[in-house]
C-alpha positions in Angstrom: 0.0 0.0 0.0 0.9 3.5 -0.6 0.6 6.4 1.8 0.9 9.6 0.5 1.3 13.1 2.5 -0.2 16.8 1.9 0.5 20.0 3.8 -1.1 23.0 3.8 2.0 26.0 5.2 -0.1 28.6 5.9 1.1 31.7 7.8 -1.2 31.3 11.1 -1.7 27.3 11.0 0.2 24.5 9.1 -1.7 21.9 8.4 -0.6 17.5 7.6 -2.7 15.0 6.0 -1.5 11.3 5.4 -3.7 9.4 3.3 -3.4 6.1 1.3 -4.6 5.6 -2.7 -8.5 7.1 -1.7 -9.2 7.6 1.9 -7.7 10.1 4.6 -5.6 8.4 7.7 -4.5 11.3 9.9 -4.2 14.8 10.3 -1.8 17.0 12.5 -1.4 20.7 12.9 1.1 23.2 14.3 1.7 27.1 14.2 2.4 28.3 10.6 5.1 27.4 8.4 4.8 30.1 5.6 8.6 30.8 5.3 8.2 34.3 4.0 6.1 35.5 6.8 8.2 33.6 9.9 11.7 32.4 8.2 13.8 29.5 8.1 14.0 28.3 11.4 10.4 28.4 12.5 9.2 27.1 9.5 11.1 23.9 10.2 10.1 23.7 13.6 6.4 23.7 12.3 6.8 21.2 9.6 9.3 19.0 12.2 6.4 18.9 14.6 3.4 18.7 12.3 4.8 15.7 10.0 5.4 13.2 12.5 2.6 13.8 14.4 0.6 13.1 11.5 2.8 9.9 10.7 2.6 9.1 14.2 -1.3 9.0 14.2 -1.6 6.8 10.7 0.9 4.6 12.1 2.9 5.0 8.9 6.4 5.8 9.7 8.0 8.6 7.6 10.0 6.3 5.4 6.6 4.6 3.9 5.5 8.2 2.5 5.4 7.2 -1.1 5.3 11.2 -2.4 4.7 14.2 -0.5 2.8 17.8 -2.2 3.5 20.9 0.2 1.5 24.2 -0.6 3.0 27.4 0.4 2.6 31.1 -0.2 5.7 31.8 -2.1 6.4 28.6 -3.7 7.2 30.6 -7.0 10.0 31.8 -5.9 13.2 29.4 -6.3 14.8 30.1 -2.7 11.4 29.8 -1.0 10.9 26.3 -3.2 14.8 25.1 -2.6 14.2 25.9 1.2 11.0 24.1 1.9 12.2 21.1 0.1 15.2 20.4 2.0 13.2 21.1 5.2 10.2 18.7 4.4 13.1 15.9 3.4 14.9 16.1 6.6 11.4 14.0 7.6 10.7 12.5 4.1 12.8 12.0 1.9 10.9 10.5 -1.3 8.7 12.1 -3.8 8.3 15.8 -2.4 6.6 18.4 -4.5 6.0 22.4 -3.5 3.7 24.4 -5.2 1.9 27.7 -4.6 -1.2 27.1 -1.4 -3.6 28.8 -4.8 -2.7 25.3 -6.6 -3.8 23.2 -3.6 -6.8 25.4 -2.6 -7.3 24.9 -6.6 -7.4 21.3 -7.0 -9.2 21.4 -3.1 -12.4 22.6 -4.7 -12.3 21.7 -8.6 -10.0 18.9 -9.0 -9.0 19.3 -12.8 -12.4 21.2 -13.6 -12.6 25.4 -14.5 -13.1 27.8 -11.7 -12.1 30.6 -9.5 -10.8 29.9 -5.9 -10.3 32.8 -3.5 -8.2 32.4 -0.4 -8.9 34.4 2.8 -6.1 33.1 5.6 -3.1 35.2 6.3 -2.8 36.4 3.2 -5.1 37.0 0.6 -5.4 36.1 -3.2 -7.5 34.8 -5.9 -6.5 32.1 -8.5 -9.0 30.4 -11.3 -8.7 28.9 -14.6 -11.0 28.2 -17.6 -12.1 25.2 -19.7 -9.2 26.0 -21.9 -6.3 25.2 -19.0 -5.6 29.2 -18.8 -4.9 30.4 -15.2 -4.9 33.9 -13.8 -4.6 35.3 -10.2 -5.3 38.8 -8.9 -3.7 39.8 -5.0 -1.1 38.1 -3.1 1.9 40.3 -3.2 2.3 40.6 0.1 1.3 42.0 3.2 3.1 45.1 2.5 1.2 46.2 -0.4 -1.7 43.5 -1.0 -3.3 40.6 1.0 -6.5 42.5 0.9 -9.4 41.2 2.8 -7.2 38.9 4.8 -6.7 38.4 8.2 -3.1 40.7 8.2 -5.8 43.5 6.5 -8.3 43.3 8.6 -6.3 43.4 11.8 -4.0 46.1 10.5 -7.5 47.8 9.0 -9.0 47.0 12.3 -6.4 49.1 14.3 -6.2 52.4 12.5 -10.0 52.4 12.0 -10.2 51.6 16.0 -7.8 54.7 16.5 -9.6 57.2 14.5 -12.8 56.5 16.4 -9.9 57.4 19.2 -9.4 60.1 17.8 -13.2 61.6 17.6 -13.1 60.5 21.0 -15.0 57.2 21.1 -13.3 54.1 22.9 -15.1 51.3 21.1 -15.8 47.7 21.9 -13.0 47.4 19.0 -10.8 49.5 20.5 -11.0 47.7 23.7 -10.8 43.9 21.7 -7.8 44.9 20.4 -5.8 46.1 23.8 -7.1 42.8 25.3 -5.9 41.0 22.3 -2.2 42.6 22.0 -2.3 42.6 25.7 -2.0 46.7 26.2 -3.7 49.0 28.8 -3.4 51.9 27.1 -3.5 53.7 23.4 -0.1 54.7 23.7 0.8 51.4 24.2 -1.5 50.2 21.5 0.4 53.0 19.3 4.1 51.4 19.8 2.8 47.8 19.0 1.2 48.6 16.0 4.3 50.8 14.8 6.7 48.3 15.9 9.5 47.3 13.7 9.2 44.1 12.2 5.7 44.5 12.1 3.4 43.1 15.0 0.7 39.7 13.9 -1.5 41.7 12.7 -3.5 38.6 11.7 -3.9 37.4 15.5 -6.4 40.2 15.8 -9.0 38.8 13.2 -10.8 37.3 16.3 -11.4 39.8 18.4 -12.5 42.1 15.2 -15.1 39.6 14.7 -16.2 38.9 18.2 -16.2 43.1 18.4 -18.3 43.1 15.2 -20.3 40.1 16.9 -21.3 42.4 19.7 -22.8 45.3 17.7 -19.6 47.1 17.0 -20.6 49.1 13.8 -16.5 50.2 13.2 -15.5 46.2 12.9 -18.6 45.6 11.4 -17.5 48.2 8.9 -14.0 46.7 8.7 -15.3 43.5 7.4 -17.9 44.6 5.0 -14.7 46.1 3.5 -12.8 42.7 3.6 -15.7 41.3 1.6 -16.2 43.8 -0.7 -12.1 43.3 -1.6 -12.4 39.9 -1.7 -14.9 40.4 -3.9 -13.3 42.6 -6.5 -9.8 40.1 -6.2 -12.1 37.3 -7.8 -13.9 39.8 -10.3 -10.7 40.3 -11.9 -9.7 36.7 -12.1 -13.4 35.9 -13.5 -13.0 38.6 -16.3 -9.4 37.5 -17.6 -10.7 34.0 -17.9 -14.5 33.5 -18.4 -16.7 35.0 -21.2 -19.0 37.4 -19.8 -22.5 35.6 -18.7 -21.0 32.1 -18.4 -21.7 30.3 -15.3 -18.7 30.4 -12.9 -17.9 27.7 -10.0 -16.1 30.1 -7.4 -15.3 28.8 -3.8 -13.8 29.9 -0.9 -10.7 29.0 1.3 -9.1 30.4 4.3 -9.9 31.3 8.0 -11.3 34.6 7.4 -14.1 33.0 5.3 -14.1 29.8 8.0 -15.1 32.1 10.8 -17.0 34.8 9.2 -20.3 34.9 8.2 -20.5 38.7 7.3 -17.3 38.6 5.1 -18.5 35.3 3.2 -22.4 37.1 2.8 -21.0 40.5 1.5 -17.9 38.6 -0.5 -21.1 36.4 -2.4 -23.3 39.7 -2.7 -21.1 41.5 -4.3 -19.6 39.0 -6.8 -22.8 38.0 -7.5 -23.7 42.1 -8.2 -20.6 42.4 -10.2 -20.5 38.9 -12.3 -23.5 37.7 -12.8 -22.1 33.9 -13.5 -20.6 33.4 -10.3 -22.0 30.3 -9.2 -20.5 30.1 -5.0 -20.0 27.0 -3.5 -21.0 27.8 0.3 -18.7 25.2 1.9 -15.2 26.4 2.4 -12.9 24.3 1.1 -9.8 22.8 3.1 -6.2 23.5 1.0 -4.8 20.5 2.7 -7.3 18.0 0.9 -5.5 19.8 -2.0 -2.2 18.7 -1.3 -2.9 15.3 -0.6 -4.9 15.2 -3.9 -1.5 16.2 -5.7 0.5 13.9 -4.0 -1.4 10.8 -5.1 -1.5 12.5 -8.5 2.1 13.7 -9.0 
């Protein structure tokens, strides 16, 4: 028999499946692996702790991994590739394959058939292709200057919209979520994280954006709406450079942002829908990982 292994390196969670020819054996997680985002080092710890606890839980020893798929954020890039390879076969050592997470979230939700995937975690982009094997993607080039809607954008949105209520002099549930969160007591402590060089996570504050938003709060309410409507407009430019206008158009959803928030996922749908008639939304948010594994047996 022949086991096969698929990992999803996100920037917040990393995620292992070990599977045989059809079914799914075990799964493992650990903090994020994305190398760009937290570097060498702690990307192998992630992948060193993640992959044998997976193997661990199949009862399939490393060795017996027939061929291996690992999606990361970055993958184009020949250092990021070179480096995740010879971290993954430190564990494994046969058959190991890194793509881009947009190819695993890809095959996650159509397999080998057209459609648009956008992804919502960490970082943020949107990746499709057509009938005709064309791909295109729109975002993803980096916290910095992209990643919008994603978790980084909403908790680095979150903040200055938080302090410009400050500002008018309203201290708002948000405001308050977010001291809790970054553990501060006061906005000039708030102020220094935020401005803090190498930037804080701004991603670890998604959850108390959409518990503040839960509670009423019309500012992280407001923040999201946005993250929608951006998510939105990232898979209306992916559907235009690949699908003829009026065709029917599979688009699905990946990520934690879209996991965890109802209010992004409605005004993401409304919108498309608004903008590109065609759209046809799967509601289920696909899992990268499945992805991966899918490869794997494939490669």
């Amino acid at each position: 028999m022949a086991f096969f292994l698929g990992i999803d390196g996100g920037g917040s969670k990393t995620t292992c499946v070990i599977g045989d020819e059809t079914s799914v054996l075990a799964t493992a997680t650990s903090v994020g692996s994305n190398l760009v985002r937290v570097g060498e080092s702690r990307a192998r710890e992630a992948l060193h702790q993640a992959i044998p606890q997976a193997c661990a839980s199949a009862g399939v020893a490393p060795e017996r991994i027939h061929r291996t798929c690992v999606g990361a954020a970055g993958a184009a890039r020949p250092e990021v590739r070179d480096a995740l390879h010879r971290i993954v076969a430190e564990v494994v050592s046969s058959g190991i394959k890194i793509v881009g997470d947009m190819e695993i979230a890809l095959e996650a939700a159509f397999e080998n058939a057209p459609g648009v995937v956008v992804i919502a975690g960490t970082g943020s982009i949107a990746y499709g292709r057509n009938s005709q094997g064309q791909t295109a993607r729109a975002g993803g080039w980096g916290y910095a200057v992209s990643d919008e809607g994603s978790g980084h954008w909403i908790g680095r949105a979150a903040v200055a919209a938080a302090l410009r209520a400050a500002d008018q002099g309203q201290k708002t549930l948000l405001f308050h979520a977010i001291e809790k969160a970054w553990g501060k007591s006061s906005q000039e402590q708030l102020v220094l994280a935020a401005n803090a060089v190498p930037p804080p996570d701004f991603a670890a504050l998604f959850p108390a954006v959409q518990t503040a938003a839960d509670q009423g709060d019309s500012i992280a309410g407001a923040v999201l709406t946005r993250a929608g409507a951006e998510l939105s407009s990232l898979a209306k430019i992916v559907v235009q450079r690949l699908f003829s206008e009026g065709n029917a158009v599979p688009v699905a959803m990946s990520g934690g942002v879209f996991a965890h928030s109802p209010l992004v996922r409605d005004v993401f749908y409304n919108s498309l829908r608004s903008q590109c008639s065609g759209a046809v939304l799967n509601h289920a948010v696909v899992e990268p990982v499945l992805g991966a594994l899918a490869l794997a047996r494939k490669a």
